[in-house]
C-alpha positions, 0 to 999 in steps of 0.5 A: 469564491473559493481560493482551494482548487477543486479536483472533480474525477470522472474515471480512473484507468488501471493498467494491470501487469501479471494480475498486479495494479502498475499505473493509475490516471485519474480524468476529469469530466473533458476526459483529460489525464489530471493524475497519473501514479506508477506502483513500483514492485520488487519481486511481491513486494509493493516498494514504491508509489510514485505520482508522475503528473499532478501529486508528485509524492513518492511514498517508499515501502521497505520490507524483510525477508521473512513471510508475512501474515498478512499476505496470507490473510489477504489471499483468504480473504479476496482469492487469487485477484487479491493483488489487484483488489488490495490496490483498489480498496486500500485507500479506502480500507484501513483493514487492508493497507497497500502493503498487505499484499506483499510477501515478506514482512512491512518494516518501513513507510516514508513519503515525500508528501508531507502530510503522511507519516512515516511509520515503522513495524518491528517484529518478533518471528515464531519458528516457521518463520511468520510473525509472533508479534509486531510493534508498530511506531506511528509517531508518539503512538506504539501499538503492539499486535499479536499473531496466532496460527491454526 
């Protein structure tokens, strides 16, 4: 006998708005809500995924006010449905956080839950105003990346 609850999702219902991913419940196999999560935007920008029912974390998002490059990768590689697929692959892609969908630069994530991390990007800009380069501070690991435009 087990002490750890176990979860069994049978669905999960998406509620889009303007081709963008605002609500998620999960159901279990009686068709009852088990899990429901809100994503808050500000313009593009993806700021805050909320748990309204069961996991009540809140994970905040902070931005610049630069363009990103990682949007602009992002709509090449899914097309015009791009916001609605980043939602649905990034807990599973690495390749394609949540935050890659948005407009302007990823700068900051903190989470109420305490098994995420917080991490930070710092950013140097060419003169179009995209990334150069970025730093990200994920704990005691920093990773440098570097950007290169055709």
């Amino acid at each position: 006998m087990s002490n750890s609850p176990k979860k069994y999702v049978q669905w999960i219902d998406y509620t889009l708005q303007d081709g963008k991913i605002v609500s998620e419940s999960e159901r279990d196999l009686n068709q009852k809500i088990i899990s429901n999560k809100r994503i808050d935007y500000n313009e593009n920008d993806i700021v805050a995924y909320k748990g309204l029912l069961g996991d009540r974390s809140m994970d905040n998002y902070d931005y610049d006010d630069k363009n990103s490059a990682m949007l602009l990768l992002v709509q090449n590689v899914f097309g015009e449905n791009y916001q609605t697929i980043i939602t649905l692959i990034s807990s599973h892609e690495k390749e394609f956080p949540l935050e890659s969908m948005s407009d302007h630069n990823f700068v900051k994530f903190t989470s109420t839950k305490p098994s995420k991390n917080e991490y930070s990007n710092v950013y140097t800009y060419n003169n179009f105003g995209y990334p150069k380069t970025h730093t990200q501070l994920n704990g005691g690991y920093k990773t440098t990346v570097t950007y290169e435009y055709e």
